[in-house]
N, C-alpha and C positions, 0 to 999 in steps of 0.2 A: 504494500500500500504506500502510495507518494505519503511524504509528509508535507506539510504546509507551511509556504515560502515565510522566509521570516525578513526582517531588517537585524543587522548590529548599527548602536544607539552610541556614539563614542564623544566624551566632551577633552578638549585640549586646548591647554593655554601660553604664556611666554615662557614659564618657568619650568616645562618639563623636558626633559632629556631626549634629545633628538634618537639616540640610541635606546633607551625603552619604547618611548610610542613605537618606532618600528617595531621593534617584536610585539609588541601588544596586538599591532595591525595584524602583522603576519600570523600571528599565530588566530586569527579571525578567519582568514585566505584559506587557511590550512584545515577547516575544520571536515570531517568527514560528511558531512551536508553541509554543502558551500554557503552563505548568503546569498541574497536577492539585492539585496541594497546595502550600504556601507554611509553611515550618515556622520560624518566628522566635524563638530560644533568645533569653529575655532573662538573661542572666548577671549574675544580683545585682541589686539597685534601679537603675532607668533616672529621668533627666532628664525634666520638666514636658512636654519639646520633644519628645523620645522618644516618652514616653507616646503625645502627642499623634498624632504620624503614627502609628502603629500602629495607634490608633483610626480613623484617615482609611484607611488601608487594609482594615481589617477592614468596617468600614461600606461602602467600593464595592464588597468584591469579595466576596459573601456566601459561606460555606461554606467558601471557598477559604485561608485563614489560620486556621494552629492556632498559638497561643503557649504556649509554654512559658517558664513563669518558676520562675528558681531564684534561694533567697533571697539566699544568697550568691554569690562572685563562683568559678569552679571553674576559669577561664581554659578555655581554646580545646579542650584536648581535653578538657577533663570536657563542656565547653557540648554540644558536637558529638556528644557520646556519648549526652546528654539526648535531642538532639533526634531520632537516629536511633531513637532508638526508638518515637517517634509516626510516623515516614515509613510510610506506607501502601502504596507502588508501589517496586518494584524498581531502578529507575533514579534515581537522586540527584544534583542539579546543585550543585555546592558554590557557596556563594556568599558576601564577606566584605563588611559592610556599609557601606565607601567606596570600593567598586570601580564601574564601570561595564561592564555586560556588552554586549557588541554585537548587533543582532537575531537573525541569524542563530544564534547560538551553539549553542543546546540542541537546534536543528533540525539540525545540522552533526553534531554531538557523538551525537546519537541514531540518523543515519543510517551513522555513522563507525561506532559498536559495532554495529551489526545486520550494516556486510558483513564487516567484520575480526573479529565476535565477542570483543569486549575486553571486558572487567571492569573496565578505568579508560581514561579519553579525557581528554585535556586538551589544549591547543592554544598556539600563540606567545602571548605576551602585550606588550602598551605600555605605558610607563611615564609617568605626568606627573608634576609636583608641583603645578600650581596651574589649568593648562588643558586638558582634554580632548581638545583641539584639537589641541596642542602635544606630540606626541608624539617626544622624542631619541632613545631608545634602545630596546630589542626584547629580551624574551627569549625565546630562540629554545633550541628540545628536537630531541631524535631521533625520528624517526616510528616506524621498524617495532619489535615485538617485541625482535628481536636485537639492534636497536641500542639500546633502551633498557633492556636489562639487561647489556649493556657499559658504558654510561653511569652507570647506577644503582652501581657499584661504589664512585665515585669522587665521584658529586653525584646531587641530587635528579632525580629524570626527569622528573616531571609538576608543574604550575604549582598548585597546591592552588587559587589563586581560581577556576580556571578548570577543576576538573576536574567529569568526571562519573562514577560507578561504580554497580557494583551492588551493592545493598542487602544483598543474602544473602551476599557473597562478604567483604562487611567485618565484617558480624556474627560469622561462621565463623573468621576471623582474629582474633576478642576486640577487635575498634572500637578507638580511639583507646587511645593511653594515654599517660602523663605524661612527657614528652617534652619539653621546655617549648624555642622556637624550631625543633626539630624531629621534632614528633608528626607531620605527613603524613607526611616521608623516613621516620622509623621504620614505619610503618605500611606505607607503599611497598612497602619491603623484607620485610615480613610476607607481601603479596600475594604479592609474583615469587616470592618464596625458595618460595613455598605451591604456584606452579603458575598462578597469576596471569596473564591475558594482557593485556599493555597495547598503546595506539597512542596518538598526538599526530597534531595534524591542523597541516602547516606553514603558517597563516596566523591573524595577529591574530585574537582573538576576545574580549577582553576588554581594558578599561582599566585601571589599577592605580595609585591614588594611590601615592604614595611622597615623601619628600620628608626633610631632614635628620634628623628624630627617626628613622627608619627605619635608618639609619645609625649613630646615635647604641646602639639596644638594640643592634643586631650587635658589640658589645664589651667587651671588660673581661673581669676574670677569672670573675666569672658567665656571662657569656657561651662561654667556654670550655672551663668544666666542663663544660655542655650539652653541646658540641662534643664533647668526651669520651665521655662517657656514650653517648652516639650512635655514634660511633665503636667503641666496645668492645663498644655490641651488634652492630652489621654483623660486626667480627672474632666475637665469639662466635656468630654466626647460618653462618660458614662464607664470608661474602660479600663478604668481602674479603680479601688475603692479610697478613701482618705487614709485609711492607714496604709498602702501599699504605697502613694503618693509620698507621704513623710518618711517611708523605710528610705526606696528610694532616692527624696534628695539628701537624707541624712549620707547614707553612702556616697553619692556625688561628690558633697561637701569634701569627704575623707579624701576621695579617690582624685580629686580635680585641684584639691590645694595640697598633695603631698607633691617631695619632690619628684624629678623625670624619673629617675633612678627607680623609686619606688611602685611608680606607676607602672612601667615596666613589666616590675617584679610581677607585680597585679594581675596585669593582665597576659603576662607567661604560665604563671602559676595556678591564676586560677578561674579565669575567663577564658582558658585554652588547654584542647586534649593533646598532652604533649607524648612524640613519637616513638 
């Protein structure tokens, strides 16, 4: 049986490594159910290097890459908001441009929502900092339904590099919106609370640089507010209770004003199945 043509969703901006986004792209090219569309948000002026491969890519792979450039910089959920709306096909493969996706992924991922009938797929993820190879730690999700909206009360359910959804069902929900560290979870939570049917598929499917700067934005009192704000929509959305809300920011609190060092530890130790 065909499976059903999808889009990859990809946002990129001045500061990312000419050398990752390529592999990130390629490993997209490479999947064993090719794309249909390839939709590359350039978020504000891009680098010489940038430029560069996107040309290299648009030149092999005719038709198939639409770019979207905005002049300035809108971060993550305006990009993504841009680019949904050139997506052509119903099925959309989120993708962040210094990830590495595995072959298999979008072929997994598309045959996952056709028997489950989900509206969002994403799957475990690995984590490096400098070798692909070198995988420590795992993030590891809830598979069914039920268990990921028991989940979703209390943490994110779906790995945002690695998911896939449908088109029509994030538009219907008002798409991304300004969330800033947690526009998926907000969004997430717009899905399920809607009616949303989600699954995760329990095995690697994607790579995920990470590395101390990643640790680094997860803190400080900016970081916090976000955590808030997020926070007080799930309590005003009905999707969490008041004491779940105060466990919650109390944790934040800990976890956002410790040092890098710490957080780190945190989130190696114990926000990760390590290898």
């Amino acid at each position: 049986m065909a499976l059903n043509k999808y889009c990859v969703l990809m946002s990129v901006y001045g500061k990312e490594r000419a050398e990752f986004f390529g592999k990130a792209v390629q490993s997209m090219l490479s999947q064993t159910v090719k794309p249909d569309q390839f939709v590359i948000v350039c978020d504000g002026p891009l680098t010489a290097e940038l430029e560069r491969e996107i040309y290299r890519f648009e030149s092999n792979n005719e038709g198939l890459f639409d770019i979207v450039r905005l002049a300035e910089n809108r971060g993550l959920a305006g990009a993504l908001d841009a680019g949904l709306e050139q997506c052509r096909y119903e099925f959309v493969a989120r993708m962040d441009s210094d990830d590495i996706s595995l072959p298999e992924r979008c072929e997994l991922q598309l045959r996952s929502m056709e028997r489950h009938g989900s509206d969002i797929c994403s799957a475990t993820v690995g984590e490096f900092e400098n070798d692909p190879a070198s995988v420590k730690v795992y993030k590891t999700l809830p598979v069914s339904h039920k268990e990921i909206l028991a989940y979703a009360r209390t943490r994110n359910p779906f790995n945002h590099p690695c998911v896939m959804f449908r088109r029509s069902v994030v538009m219907k929900a008002g798409g991304y919106e300004d969330y800033r560290y947690f526009e998926d979870y907000q969004l997430w939570v717009k899905l399920l609370s809607g009616g949303a049917k989600g699954h995760n598929i329990a095995r690697p499917l994607l790579l995920m640089r990470t590395g101390g700067g990643m640790y680094a934005r997860r803190g400080g009192k900016g970081y916090l507010g976000c955590a808030r704000k997020m926070e007080r929509f799930k309590l005003g959305r009905g999707f969490c209770s008041r004491a779940e809300y105060l466990k919650r920011m109390s944790a934040f609190a800990v976890f956002a004003l410790s040092p890098v060092s710490v957080r780190e530890k945190l989130y190696k130790n114990f926000l990760r199945k390590r290898r």
